[in-house]
N, C-alpha and C positions, 0 to 999 in steps of 0.2 A: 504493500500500500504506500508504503514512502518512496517509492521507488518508480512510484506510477507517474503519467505526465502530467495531471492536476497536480501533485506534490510540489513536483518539481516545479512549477508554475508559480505557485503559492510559497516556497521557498524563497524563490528569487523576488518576489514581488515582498515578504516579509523581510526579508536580509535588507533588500533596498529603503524600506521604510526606515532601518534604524542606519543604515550607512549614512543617507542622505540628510537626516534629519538630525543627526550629529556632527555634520559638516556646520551647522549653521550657530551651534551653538557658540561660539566663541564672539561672532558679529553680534548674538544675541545677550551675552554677558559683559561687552564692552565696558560701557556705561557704569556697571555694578563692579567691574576688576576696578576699572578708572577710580572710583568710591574707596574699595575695600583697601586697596596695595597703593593711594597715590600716583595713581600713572600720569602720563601726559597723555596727547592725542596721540602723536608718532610713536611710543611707546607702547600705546592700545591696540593701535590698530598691527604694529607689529607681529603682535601675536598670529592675525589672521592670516601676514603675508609668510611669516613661519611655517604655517602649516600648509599654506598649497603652495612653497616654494620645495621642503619634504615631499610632498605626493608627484612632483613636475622631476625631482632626482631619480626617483625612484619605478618610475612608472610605465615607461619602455624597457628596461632589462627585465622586471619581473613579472613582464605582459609575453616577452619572447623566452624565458626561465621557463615560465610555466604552459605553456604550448612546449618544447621541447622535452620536458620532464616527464610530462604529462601529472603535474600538480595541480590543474586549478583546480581543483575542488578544495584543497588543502588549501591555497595560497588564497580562495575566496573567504572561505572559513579562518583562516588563520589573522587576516587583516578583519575582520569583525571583531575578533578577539584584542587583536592590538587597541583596536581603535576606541572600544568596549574599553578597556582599562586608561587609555589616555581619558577617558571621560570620568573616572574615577579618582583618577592622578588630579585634572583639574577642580575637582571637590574636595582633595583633602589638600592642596597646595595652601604654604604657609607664605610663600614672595615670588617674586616678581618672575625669579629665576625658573623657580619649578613650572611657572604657568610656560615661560617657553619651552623648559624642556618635553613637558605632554603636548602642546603643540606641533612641537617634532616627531614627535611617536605618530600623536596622530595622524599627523600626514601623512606617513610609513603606510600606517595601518588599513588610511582612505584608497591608498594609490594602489592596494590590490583587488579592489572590486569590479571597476564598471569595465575594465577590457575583457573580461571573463564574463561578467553577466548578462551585459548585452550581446556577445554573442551566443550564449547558451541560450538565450528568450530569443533570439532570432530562430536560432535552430528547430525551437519548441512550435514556431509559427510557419515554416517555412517560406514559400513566397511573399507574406505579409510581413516584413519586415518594417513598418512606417508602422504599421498597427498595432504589431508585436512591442516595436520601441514606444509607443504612445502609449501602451499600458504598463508598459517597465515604469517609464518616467512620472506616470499617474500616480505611483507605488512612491517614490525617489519625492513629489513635492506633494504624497501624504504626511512622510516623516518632515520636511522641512516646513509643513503647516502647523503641525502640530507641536514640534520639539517647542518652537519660541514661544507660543500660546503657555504649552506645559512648564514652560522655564520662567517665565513671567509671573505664573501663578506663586511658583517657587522665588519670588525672588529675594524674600529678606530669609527665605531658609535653601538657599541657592545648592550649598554644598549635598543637602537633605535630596533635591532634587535631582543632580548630577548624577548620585547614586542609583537611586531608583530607574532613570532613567537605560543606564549603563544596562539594564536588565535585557533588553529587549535583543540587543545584541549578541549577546553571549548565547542567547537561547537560540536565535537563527541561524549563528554559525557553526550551533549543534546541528540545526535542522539541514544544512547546507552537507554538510559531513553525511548524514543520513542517507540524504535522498539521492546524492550524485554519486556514480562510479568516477573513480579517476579515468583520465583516456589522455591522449597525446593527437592535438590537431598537427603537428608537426614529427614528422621520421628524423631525426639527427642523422642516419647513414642517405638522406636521400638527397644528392647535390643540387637540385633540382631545385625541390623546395627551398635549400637553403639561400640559391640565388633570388628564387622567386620574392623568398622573404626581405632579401634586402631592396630588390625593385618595387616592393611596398613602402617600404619604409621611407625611400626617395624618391618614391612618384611624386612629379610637383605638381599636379592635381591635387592630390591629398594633401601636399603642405600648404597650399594655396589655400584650401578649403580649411586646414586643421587652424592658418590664422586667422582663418575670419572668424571659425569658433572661439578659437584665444579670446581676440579681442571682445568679442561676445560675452565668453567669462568674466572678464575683465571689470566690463559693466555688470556683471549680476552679482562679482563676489565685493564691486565698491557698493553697491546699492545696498546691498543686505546689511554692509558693513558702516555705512554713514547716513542712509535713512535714518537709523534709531538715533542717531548724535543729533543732528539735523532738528528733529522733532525735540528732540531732551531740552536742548540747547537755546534752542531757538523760540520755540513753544513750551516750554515747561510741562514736554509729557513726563511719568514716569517709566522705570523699567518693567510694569506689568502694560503698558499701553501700547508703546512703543513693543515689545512683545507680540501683541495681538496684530501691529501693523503688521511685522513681517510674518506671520501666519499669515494675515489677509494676502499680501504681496504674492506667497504659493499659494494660497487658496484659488487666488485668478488663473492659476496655469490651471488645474484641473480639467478645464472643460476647453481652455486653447491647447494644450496638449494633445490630449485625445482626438480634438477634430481637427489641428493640422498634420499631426501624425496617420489618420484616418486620408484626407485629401493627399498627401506628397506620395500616396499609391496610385492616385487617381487622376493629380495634378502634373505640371513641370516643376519639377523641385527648385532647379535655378529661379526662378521667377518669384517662386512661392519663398528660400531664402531673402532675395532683395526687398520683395515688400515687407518684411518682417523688418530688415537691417533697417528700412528709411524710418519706418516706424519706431523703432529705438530711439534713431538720434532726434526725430520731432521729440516725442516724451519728455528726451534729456533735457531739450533744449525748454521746453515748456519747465518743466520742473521745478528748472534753473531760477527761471523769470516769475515762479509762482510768488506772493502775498501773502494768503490765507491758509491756517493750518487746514482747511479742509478741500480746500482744489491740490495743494500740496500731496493729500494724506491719499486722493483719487489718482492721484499722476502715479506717485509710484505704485501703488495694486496693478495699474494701466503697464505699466514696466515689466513688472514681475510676470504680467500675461504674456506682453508678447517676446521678453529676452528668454523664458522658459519655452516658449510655443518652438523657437528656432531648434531647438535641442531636440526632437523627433525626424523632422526632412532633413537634418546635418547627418545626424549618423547614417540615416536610412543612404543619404546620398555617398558617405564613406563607403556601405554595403556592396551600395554600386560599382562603386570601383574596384573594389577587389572581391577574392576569391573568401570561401569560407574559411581556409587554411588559414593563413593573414589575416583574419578578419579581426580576429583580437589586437597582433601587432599594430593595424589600421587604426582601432579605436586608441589604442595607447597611444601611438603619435598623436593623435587629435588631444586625448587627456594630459601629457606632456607639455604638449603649446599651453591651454587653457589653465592647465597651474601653474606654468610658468609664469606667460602674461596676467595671470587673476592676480598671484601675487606683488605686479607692479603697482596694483591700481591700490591697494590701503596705503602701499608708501609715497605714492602721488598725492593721492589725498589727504593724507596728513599735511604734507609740507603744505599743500594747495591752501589747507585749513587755516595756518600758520600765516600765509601770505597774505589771503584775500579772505572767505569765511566757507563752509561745508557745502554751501551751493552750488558755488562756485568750481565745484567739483564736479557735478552735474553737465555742465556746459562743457567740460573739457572730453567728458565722458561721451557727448552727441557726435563733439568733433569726430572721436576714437571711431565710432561708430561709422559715421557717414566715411572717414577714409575707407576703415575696412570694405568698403562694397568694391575697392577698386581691386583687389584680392579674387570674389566672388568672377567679377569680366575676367581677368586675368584667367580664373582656373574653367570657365565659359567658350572663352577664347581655345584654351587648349585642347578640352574636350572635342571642340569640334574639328579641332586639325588632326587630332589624331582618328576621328568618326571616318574622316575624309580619306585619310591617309590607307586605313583598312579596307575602305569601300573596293569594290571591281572596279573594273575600268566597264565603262559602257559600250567599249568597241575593240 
């Protein structure tokens, strides 16, 4: 019964709720670390770029580790566990120090999930892979709905919560161990693959593509991370409120998730990317220019919809390009960029903070945005010279 493909479904879709949803805890504790330890801004939000600069180390060798080894099922389960105890590490931390060093774990612990899981829920879906990934991700901004919501409630017993929390993890990456056989997408003796592997890895397609998700990241992990200062700061919410914002902020992916995950099987993905990307940098730019805490407080949910909504036709369109074998390798270069570049944007915006004020961050983040589309033509452009390249000759 654990073994069957509902398990397996329900596995991946529970592991993903507490992966994702403890990624966010840290944007979600800012405000309260800031309080408890003294911090500055650049100091706070260091934490966050800590931890997805960890995941962006880490994230391509043990995406091709474990396709060669044939471990994921261990290295999926195993980074639940890690990450599961970085959440426990940050509950009993006494300074400044310990919170970066579970940080770092953390990020370790994140950077073994999504190359393995998204391709194991493709596999589960077969040709629907937009569909497949749109309920993965359904699963990924349940956990990141609800962690802030749940951590806000916790927030003058924060450590009390951390705890509790850290539960959910532990238990799925039993249930992960359970339901999956180990297996090896990759043959070590077969040269083949091994070149194939590395023509994945440097398809400039896929890099072209993996930086427009970068930059994409970028924006979702500065927004997660300075929405709640923004509002604190600015507005005198607290950190239960400010909490429920960024559950609202995943809340809105829910149903843009699903239904452009659903259309990028049905639709041109290229197209369906761009009007996502234009639509980021309007928001940003609105954001930026907002007044009121409550056109404010609409703009980012309006964010959170559509910077989550990209994250379904992106990977689906990675899928495209490569083979199943790879298909892991493929998502880690995309997950690699995205930590890498997520974690420039809290130390941009820190300094940004420092110069001018947290909104101000906003505007630079539409910028980021609107370049990146020039990525998207670029890797557009090449798909089709290569479409061209392969066609017959007609005479």
């Amino acid at each position: 019964m654990l073994k069957s493909r509902v398990s397996k479904i329900a596995a991946l879709l529970v592991s993903h709720w507490a992966n994702d949803g403890y990624s966010v805890v840290l944007p979600t504790l800012l405000l309260v670390f800031s309080l408890e330890f003294g911090l500055t801004t650049v100091q706070a939000t260091q934490l966050v770029s800590v931890f997805a600069a960890a995941s962006a180390i880490v994230q391509l060798p043990v995406a091709i580790w474990g396709d060669y080894a044939g471990r994921t099922r261990e290295i999926l389960a195993g980074g639940l566990f890690v990450l599961s105890a970085a959440m426990l590490g940050w509950g009993w931390s006494t300074s400044y120090s310990w919170l970066l060093f579970f940080a770092f774990l953390g990020g370790l612990g994140f950077s073994g999930y999504h190359p393995f899981s998204m391709n194991l829920m493709t596999q589960q879906y077969g040709d629907k892979k937009g569909f497949a990934l749109g309920i993965h991700n359904v699963s990924g901004t349940m956990g990141a709905t609800m962690v802030p919501i749940i951590i806000g409630f916790f927030s003058y017993t924060w450590r009390l919560g951390l705890s509790l929390l850290a539960i959910p993890g532990l238990l799925s990456g039993l249930w992960i161990l359970l339901s999956f056989d180990s297996f090896r997408n990759l043959n070590p003796g077969n040269k083949g693959m091994g070149i194939a592997l590395r023509k994945t890895i440097l398809n400039p397609m896929l890099l072209l593509l993996s930086i427009f998700g970068g930059v994409n990241q970028m924006i979702y992990l500065g927004s997660v991370t300075f929405i709640p200062l923004v509002f604190a700061y600015r507005y005198g919410w607290t950190p239960a409120a400010t909490g429920l914002l960024i559950g609202a902020f995943h809340f809105s992916a829910l149903v843009s998730q699903s239904l452009f995950g659903y259309l990028s099987d049905i639709m041109d993905r290229n197209r369906q990317l761009f009007a996502l990307g234009i639509a980021v940098s309007v928001l940003c730019l609105m954001l930026f220019l907002a007044k009121s805490p409550i056109w404010s407080a609409i703009l980012s949910v309006l964010i959170g919809a559509v910077v989550l909504a990209i994250r379904s036709p992106l990977v689906a369109k990675k899928a495209d390009i490569v083979g199943p074998e790879t298909r892991s390798a493929a998502i880690a270069v995309g997950f690699t960029l995205n930590s890498g570049l997520g974690a420039l944007a809290p130390l941009i915006g820190g300094h940004l903070e420092i110069l001018y004020s947290y909104q101000a961050v906003f505007l630079v983040f539409g910028l980021f945005s609107f370049l990146s589309l020039g990525f998207l033509l670029a890797m557009r452009h090449l798909e089709k010279k290569s479409a061209a390249a392969s066609s017959p000759p007609l005479f």
